[in-house]
LOZAZA-593934 format. One record per residue: x, y, z of N, C-alpha, C in turn. Coordinates in steps of 0.001 Angstrom, whole numbers, plus 500000, padded with zeros to 6 digits. Atoms other than C-alpha are relative to their C-alpha. Last residue first. Layout:
% LOZAZA-593934
+--------+--------+--------+--------+--------+--------+--------+--------+--------+
|     nx |     ny |     nz |    cax |    cay |    caz |     cx |     cy |     cz |
+--------+--------+--------+--------+--------+--------+--------+--------+--------+
|      X |      Y |      Z |      X |      Y |      Z |      X |      Y |      Z |
...
+--------+--------+--------+--------+--------+--------+--------+--------+--------+
END
This chain:
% LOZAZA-593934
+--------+--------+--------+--------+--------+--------+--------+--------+--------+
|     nx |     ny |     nz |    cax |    cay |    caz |     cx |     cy |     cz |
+--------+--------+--------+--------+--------+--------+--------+--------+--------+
| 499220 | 500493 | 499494 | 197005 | 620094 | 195554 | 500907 | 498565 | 498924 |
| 498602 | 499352 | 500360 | 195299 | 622270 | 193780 | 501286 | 499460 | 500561 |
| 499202 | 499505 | 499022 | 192085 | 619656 | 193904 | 501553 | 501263 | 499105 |
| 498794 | 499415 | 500827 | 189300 | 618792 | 191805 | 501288 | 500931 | 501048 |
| 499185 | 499042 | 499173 | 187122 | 616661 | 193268 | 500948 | 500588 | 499452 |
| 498337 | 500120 | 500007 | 185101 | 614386 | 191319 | 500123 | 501109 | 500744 |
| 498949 | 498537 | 499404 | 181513 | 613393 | 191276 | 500867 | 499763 | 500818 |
| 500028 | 499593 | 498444 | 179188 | 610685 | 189645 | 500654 | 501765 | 500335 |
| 499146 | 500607 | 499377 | 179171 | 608942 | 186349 | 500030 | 500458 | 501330 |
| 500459 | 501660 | 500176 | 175738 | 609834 | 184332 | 501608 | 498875 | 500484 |
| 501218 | 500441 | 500586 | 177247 | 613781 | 183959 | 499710 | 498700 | 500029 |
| 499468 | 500851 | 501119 | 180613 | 614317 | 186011 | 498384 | 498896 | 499584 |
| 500846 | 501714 | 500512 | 179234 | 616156 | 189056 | 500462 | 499836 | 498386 |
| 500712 | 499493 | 500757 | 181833 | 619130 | 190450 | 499368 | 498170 | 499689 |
| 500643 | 501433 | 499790 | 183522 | 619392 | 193692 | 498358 | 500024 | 498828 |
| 499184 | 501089 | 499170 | 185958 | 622288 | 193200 | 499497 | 498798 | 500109 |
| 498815 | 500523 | 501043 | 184635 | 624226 | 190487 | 500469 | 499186 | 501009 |
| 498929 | 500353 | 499208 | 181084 | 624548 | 191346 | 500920 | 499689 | 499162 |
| 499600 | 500683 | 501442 | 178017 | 626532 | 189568 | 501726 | 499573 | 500625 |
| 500482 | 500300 | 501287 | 175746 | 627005 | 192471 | 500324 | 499290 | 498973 |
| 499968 | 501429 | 499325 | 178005 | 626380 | 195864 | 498886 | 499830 | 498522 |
| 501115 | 499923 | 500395 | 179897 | 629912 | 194319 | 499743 | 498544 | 499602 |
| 500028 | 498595 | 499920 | 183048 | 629953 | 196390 | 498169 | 500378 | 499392 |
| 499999 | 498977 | 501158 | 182966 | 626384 | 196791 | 499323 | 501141 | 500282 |
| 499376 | 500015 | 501009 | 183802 | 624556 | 199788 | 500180 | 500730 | 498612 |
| 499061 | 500026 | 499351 | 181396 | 624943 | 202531 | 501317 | 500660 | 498901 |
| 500187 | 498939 | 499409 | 178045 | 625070 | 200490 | 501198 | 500842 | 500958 |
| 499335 | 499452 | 501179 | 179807 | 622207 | 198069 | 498995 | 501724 | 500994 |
| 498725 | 499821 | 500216 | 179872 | 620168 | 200885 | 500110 | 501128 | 499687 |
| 499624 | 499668 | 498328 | 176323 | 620449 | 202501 | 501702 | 500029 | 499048 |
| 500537 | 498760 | 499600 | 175379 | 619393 | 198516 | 500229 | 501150 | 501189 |
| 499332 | 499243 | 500596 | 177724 | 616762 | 198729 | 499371 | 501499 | 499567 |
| 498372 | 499320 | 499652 | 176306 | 615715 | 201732 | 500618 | 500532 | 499013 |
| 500561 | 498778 | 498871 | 172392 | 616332 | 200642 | 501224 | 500087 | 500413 |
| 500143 | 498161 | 500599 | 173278 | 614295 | 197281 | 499932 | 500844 | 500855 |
| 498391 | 499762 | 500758 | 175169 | 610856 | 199225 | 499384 | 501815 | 499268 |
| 498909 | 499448 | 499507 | 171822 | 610924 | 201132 | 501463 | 500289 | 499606 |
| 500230 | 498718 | 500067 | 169726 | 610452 | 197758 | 500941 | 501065 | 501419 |
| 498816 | 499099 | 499861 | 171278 | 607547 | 197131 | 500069 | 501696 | 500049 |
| 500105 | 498638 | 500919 | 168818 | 605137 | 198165 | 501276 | 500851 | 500381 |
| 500223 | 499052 | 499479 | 169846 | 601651 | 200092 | 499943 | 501375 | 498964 |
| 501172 | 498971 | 500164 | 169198 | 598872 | 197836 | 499869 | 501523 | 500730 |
| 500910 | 499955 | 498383 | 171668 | 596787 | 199655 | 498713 | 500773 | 499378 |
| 501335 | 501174 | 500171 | 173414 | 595210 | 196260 | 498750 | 500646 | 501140 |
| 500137 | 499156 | 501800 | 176904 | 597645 | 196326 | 498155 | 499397 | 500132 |
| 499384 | 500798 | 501384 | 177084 | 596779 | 200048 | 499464 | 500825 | 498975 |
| 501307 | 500822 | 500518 | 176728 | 599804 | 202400 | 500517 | 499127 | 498839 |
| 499732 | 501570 | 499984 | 180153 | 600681 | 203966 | 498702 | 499178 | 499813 |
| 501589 | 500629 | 499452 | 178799 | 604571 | 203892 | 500277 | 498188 | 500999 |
| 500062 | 498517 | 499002 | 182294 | 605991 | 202419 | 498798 | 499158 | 501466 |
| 498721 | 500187 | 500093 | 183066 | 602530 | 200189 | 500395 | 500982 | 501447 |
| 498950 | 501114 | 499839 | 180226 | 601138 | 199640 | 501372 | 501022 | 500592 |
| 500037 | 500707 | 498641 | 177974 | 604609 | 199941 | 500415 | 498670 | 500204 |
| 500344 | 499349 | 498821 | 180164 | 606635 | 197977 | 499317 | 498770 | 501163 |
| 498616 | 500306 | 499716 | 180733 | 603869 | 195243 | 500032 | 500842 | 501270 |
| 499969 | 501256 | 499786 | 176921 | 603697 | 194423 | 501464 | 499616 | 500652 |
| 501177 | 500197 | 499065 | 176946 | 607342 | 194188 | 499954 | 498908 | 500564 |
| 501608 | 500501 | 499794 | 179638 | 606970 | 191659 | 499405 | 500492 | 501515 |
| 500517 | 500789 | 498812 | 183230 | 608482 | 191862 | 498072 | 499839 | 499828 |
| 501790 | 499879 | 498987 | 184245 | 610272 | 189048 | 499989 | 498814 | 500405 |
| 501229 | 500175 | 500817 | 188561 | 610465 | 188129 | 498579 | 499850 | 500617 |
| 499903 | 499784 | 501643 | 192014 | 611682 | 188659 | 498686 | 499284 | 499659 |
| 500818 | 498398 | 500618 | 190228 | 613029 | 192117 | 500885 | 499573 | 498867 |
| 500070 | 500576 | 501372 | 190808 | 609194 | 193785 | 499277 | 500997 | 499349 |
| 499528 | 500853 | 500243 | 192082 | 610208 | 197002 | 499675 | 499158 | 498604 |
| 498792 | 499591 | 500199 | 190323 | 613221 | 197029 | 501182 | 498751 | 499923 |
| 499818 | 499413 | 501270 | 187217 | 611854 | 196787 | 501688 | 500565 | 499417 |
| 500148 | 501347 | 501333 | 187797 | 609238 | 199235 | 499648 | 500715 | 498635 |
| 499334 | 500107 | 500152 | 188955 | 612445 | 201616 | 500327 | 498335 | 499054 |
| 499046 | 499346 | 500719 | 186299 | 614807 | 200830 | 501242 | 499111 | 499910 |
| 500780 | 499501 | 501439 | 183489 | 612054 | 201601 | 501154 | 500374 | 499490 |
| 499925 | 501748 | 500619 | 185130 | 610678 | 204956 | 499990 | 500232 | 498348 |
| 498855 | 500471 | 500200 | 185364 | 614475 | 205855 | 500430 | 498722 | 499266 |
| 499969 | 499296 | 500839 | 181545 | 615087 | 205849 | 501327 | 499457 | 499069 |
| 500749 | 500265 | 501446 | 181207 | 612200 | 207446 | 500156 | 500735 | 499068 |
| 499516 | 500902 | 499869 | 183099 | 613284 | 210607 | 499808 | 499162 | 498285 |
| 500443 | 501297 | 499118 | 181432 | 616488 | 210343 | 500932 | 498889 | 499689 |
| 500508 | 500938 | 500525 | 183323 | 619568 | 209211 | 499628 | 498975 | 500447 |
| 500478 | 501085 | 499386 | 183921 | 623023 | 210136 | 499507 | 499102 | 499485 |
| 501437 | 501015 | 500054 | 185024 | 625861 | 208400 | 500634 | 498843 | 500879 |
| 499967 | 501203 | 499497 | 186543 | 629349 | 209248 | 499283 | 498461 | 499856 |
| 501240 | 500770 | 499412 | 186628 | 632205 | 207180 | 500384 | 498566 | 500246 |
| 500303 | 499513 | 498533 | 189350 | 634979 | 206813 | 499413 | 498750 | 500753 |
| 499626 | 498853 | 499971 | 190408 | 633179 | 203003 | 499453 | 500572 | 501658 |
| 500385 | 499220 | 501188 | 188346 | 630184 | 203134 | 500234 | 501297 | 500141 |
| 499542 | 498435 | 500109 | 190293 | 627973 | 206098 | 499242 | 500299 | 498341 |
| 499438 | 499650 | 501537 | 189569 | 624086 | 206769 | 499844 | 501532 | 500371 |
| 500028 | 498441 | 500291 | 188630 | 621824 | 209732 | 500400 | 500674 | 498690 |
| 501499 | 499521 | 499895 | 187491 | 618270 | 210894 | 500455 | 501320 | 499547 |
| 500622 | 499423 | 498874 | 191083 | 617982 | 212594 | 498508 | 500599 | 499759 |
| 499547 | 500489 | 498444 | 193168 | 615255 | 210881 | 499011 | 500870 | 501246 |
| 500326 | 500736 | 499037 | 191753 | 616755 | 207732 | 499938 | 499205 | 500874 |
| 499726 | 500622 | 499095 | 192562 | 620260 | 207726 | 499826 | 498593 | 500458 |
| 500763 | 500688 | 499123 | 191175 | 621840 | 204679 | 501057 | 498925 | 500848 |
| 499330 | 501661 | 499697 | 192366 | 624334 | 202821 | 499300 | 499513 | 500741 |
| 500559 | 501311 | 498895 | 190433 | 626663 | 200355 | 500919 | 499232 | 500291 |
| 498962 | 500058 | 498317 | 192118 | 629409 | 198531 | 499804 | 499014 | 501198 |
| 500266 | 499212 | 499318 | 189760 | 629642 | 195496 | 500474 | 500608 | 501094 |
| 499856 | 498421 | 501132 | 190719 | 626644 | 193997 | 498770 | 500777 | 501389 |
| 501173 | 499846 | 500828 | 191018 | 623422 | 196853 | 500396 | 501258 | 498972 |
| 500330 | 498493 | 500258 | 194062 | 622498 | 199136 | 498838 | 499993 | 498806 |
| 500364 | 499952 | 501101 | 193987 | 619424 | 201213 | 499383 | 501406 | 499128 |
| 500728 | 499052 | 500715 | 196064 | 618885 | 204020 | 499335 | 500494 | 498285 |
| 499819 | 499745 | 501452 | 196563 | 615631 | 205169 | 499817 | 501627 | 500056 |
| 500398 | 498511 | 500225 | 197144 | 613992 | 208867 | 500220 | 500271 | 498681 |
| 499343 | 498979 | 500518 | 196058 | 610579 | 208744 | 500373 | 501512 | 499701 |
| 499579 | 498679 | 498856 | 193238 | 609509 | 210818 | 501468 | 500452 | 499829 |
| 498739 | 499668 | 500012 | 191322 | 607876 | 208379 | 500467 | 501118 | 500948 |
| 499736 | 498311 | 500666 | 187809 | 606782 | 209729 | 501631 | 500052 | 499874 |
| 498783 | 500287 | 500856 | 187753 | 602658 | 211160 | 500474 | 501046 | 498780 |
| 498667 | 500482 | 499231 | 185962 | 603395 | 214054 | 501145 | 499705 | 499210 |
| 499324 | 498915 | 498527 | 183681 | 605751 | 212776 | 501111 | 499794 | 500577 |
| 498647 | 498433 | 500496 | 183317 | 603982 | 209396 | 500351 | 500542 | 501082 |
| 498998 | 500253 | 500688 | 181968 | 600676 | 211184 | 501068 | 501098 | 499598 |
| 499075 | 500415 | 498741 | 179945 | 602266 | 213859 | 501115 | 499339 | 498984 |
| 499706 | 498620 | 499646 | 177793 | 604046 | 210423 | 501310 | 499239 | 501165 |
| 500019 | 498959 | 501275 | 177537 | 600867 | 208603 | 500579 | 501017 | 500572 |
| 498484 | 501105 | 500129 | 176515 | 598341 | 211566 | 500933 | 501245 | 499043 |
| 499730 | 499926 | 498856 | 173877 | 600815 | 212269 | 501414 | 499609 | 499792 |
| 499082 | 498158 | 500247 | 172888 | 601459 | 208744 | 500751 | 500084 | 501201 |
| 499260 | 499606 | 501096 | 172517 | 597499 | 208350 | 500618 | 501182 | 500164 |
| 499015 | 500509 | 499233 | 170529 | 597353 | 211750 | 501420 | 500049 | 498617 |
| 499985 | 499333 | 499630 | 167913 | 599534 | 210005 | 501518 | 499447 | 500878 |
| 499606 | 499018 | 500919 | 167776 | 598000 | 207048 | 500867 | 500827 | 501325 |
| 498596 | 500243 | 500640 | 167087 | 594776 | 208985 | 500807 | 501235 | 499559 |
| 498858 | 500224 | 498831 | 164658 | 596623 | 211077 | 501615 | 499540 | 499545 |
| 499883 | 502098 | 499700 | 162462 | 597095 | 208425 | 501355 | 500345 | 500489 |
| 498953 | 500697 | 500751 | 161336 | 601212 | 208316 | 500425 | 498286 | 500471 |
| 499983 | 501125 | 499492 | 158076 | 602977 | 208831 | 501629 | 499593 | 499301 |
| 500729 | 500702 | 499618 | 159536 | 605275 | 209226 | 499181 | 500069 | 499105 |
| 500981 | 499591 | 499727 | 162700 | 606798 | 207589 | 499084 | 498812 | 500393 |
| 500950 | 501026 | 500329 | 165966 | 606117 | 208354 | 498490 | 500421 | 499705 |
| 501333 | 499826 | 499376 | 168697 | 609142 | 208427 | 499110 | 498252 | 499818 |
| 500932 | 500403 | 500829 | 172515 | 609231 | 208133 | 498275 | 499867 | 500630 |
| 499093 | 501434 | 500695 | 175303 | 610597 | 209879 | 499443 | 499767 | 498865 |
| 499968 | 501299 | 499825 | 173548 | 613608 | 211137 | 500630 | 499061 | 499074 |
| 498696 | 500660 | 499747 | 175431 | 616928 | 211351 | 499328 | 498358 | 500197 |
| 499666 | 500067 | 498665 | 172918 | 619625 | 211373 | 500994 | 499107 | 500448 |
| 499135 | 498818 | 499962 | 172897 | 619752 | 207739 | 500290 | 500350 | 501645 |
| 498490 | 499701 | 500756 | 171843 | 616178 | 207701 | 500863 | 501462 | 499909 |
| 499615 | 501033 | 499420 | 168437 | 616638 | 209542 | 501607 | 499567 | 499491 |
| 500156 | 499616 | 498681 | 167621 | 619701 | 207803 | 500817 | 499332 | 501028 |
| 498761 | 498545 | 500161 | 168326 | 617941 | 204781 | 500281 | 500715 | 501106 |
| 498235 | 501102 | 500033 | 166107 | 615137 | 205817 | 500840 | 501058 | 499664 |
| 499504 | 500409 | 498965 | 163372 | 617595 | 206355 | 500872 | 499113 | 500235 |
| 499729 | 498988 | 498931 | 163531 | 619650 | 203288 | 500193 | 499670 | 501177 |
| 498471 | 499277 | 500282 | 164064 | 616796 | 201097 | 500151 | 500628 | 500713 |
| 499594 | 498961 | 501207 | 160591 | 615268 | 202264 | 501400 | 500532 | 499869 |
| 499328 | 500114 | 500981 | 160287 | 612524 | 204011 | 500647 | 500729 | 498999 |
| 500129 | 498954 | 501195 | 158754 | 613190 | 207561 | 501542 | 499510 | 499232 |
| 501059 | 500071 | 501133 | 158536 | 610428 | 209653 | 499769 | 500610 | 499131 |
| 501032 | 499249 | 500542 | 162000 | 610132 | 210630 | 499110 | 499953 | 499421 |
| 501021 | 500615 | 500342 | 165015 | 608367 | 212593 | 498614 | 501307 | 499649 |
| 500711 | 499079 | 499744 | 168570 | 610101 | 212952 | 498332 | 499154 | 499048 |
| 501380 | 500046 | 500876 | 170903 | 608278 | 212957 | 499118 | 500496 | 500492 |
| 501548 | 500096 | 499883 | 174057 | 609788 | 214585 | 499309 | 499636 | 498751 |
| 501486 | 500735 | 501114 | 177444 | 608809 | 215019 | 499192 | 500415 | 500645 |
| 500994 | 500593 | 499722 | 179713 | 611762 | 217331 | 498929 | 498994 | 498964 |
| 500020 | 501805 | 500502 | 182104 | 612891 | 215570 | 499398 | 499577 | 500093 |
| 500110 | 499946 | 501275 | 181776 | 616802 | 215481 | 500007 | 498294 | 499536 |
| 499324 | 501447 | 500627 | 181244 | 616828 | 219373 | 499436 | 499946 | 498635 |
| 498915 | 500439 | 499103 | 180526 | 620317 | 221466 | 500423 | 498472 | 499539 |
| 499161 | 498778 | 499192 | 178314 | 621973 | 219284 | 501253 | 499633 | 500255 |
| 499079 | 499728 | 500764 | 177164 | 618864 | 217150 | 500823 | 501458 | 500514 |
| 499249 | 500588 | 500068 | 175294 | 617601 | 220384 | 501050 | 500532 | 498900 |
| 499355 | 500043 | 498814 | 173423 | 620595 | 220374 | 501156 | 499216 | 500207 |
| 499035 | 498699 | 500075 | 172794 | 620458 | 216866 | 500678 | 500082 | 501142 |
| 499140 | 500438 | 500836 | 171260 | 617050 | 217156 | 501222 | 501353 | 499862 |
| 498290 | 500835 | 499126 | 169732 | 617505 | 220238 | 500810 | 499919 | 499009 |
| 499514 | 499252 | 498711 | 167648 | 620738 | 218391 | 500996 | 499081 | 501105 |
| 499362 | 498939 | 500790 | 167036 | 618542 | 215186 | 500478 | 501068 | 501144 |
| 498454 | 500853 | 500557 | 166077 | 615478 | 217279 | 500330 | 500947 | 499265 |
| 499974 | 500650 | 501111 | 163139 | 617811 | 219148 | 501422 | 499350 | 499792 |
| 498587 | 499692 | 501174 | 163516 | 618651 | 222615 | 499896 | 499387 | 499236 |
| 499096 | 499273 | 499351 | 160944 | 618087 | 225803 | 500885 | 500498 | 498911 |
| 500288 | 498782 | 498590 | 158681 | 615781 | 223863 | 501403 | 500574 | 500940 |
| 499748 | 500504 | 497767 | 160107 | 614451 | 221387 | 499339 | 500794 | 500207 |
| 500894 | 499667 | 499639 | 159663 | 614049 | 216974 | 499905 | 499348 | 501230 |
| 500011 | 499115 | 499980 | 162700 | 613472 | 215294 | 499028 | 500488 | 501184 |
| 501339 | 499073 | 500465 | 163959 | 610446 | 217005 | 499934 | 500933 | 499863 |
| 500553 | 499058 | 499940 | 167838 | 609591 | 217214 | 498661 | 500320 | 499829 |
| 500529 | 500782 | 500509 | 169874 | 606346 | 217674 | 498419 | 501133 | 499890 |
| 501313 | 500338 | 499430 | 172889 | 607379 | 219184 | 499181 | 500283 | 498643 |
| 500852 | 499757 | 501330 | 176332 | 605658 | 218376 | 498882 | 500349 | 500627 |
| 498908 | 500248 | 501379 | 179470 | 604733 | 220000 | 498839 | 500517 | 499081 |
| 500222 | 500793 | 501112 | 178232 | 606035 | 223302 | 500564 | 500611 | 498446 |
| 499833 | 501676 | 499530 | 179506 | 607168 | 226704 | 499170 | 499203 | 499181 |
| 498787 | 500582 | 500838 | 180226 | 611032 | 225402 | 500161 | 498340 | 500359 |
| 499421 | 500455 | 499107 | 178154 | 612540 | 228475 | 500968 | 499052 | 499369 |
| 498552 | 499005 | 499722 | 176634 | 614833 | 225955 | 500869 | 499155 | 501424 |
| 499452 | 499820 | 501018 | 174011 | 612140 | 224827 | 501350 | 500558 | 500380 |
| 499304 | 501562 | 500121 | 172759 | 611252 | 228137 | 500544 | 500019 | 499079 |
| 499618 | 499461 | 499292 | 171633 | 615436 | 228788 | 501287 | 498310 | 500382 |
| 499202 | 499182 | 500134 | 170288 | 615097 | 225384 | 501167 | 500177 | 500984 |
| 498659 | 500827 | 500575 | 168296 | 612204 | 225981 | 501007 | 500679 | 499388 |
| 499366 | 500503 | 499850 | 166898 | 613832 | 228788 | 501193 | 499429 | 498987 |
| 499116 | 500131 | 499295 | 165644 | 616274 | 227137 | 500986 | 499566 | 500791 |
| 499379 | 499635 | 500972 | 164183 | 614453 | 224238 | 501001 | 500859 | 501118 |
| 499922 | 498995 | 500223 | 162532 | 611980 | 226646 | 500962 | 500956 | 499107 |
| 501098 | 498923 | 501055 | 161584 | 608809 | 225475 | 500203 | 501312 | 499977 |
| 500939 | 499010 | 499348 | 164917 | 607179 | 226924 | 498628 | 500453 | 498737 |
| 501148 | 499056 | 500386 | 167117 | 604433 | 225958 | 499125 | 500765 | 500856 |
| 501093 | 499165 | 498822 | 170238 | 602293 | 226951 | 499028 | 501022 | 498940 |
| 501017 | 499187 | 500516 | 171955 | 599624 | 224688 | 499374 | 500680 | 501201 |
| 499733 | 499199 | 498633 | 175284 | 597662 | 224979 | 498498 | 500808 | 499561 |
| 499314 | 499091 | 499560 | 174987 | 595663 | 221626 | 499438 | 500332 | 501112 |
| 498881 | 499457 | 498866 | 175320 | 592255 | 220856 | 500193 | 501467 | 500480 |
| 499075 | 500712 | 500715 | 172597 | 591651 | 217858 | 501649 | 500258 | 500896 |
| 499403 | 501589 | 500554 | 170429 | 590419 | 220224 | 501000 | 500009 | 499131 |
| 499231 | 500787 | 498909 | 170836 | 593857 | 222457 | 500136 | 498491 | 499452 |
| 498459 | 499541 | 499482 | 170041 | 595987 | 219305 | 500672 | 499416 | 500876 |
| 499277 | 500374 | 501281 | 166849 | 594190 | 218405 | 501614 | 499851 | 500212 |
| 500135 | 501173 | 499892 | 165717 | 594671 | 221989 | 500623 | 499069 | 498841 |
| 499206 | 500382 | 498666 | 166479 | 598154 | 222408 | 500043 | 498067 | 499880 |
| 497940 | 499801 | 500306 | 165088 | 598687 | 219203 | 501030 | 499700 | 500834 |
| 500036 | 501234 | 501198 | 161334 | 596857 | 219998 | 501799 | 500580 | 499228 |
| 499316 | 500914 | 499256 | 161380 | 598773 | 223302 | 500624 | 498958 | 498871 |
| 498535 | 499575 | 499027 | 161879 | 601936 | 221928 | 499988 | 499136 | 499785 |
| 498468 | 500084 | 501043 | 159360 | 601277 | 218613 | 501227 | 500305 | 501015 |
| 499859 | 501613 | 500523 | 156564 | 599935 | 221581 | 501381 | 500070 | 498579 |
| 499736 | 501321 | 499173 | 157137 | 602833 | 223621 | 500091 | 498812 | 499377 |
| 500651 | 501680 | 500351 | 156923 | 605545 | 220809 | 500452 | 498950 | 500951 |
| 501072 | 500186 | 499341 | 159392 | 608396 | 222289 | 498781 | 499059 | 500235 |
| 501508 | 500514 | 500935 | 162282 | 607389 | 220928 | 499030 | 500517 | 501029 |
| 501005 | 499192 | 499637 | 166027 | 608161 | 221897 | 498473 | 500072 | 499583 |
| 501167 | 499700 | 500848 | 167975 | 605120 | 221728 | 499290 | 500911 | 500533 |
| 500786 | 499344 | 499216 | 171957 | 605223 | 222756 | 498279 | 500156 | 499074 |
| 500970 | 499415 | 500398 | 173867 | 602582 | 221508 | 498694 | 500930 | 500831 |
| 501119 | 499264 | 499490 | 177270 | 601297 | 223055 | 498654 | 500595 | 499419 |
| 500608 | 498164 | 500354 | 179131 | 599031 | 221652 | 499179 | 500304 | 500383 |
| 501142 | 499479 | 501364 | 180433 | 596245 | 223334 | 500261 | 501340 | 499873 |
| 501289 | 499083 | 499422 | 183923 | 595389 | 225023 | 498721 | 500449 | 499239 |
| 500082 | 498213 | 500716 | 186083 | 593069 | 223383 | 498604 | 500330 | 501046 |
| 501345 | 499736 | 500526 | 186560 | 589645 | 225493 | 499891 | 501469 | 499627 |
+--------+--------+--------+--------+--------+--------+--------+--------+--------+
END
């Protein structure tokens, strides 16, 4: 008998905990939750889940302050990251800190068990090939280890981030859709409706890493009404 997955829910809302915890255990998973934001920080860093399940808005510790925290000391870690605020600035926020992907509220459960399935899928089944991948400018990137070199400077990459550079780079003789990102990176069907505005905030978060000037890019550039390519020296 396989062992479940683990899901950690952090929520404050009592009736949206119990109503995830409950979703989450019919569709087989392992599930513990808390309202508190400290606590669920202090259950987070104990590395005994496959996935947590993030509110912005806690008492004791916002989800943008566990989220970083957690990204201190674990670059893999899945997170969704659940939100009432919509705006670019706070999903970005929320993604530049290292979340997986976001949901916003109100959201339909299906969707929500979709991103779930989605995110625990790529995690477990991420390339773990060692590559190095060289860029213009002097950029390498490490990815077997989340890492890369820009002349003195050190980078760091999320789990996701990586997924991105290395399905681009694997097919950099030509543009990659948005729609092909999250099938293929994401494991959202082609049909799911999910928006593609998270595929723009990671390659955006990329191209801040990666290119020398994250303005007018030569390494990870958009290919007008087809997507974006990677242009490698490798």
């Amino acid at each position: 008998m396989s062992k479940k997955l683990r899901i950690l829910v952090v929520e404050d809302e009592s009736a949206i905990r119990d109503g995830l915890v409950d979703v989450f255990v019919f569709h087989g998973y392992d599930v513990d939750s808390t309202g508190d934001g400290t606590d669920g920080l202090t259950k987070a860093l104990t590395g005994r889940y496959d996935l947590i399940v993030l509110d912005i808005m806690l008492p004791g510790m916002d989800g943008y302050a566990i989220c970083n925290e957690i990204r201190q000391v674990d670059r893999t870690q899945p997170i969704i990251m659940l939100t009432a605020r919509t705006s670019d600035e706070d999903i970005i926020q929320g993604l530049k800190l290292g979340a997986d992907d976001y949901v916003a509220k109100p959201f339909s459960v299906a969707q929500l068990v979709l991103r779930v399935a989605a995110v625990l899928r790529r995690s477990r089944t991420g390339i773990a090939q060692e590559q190095i991948i060289a860029l213009g400018g002097g950029i390498e990137i490490d990815t077997a280890n989340l890492a890369g070199r820009r002349g003195d400077e050190t980078l760091a990459f999320t789990r996701r981030e990586m997924d991105i550079l290395e399905y681009l780079y694997a097919n950099r003789e030509r543009p990659v859709s948005r729609d092909e990102l999250l099938n293929k990176v994401w494991g959202y069907a082609r049909d799911s409706g999910i928006e593609t505005r998270t595929v723009d905030i990671h390659i955006a978060k990329l191209r801040r890493k990666i290119e020398v000037e994250p303005g007018t890019p030569a390494n990870l550039i958009t290919v007008r009404g087809a997507g974006y390519r990677l242009r490698s020296d490798g």
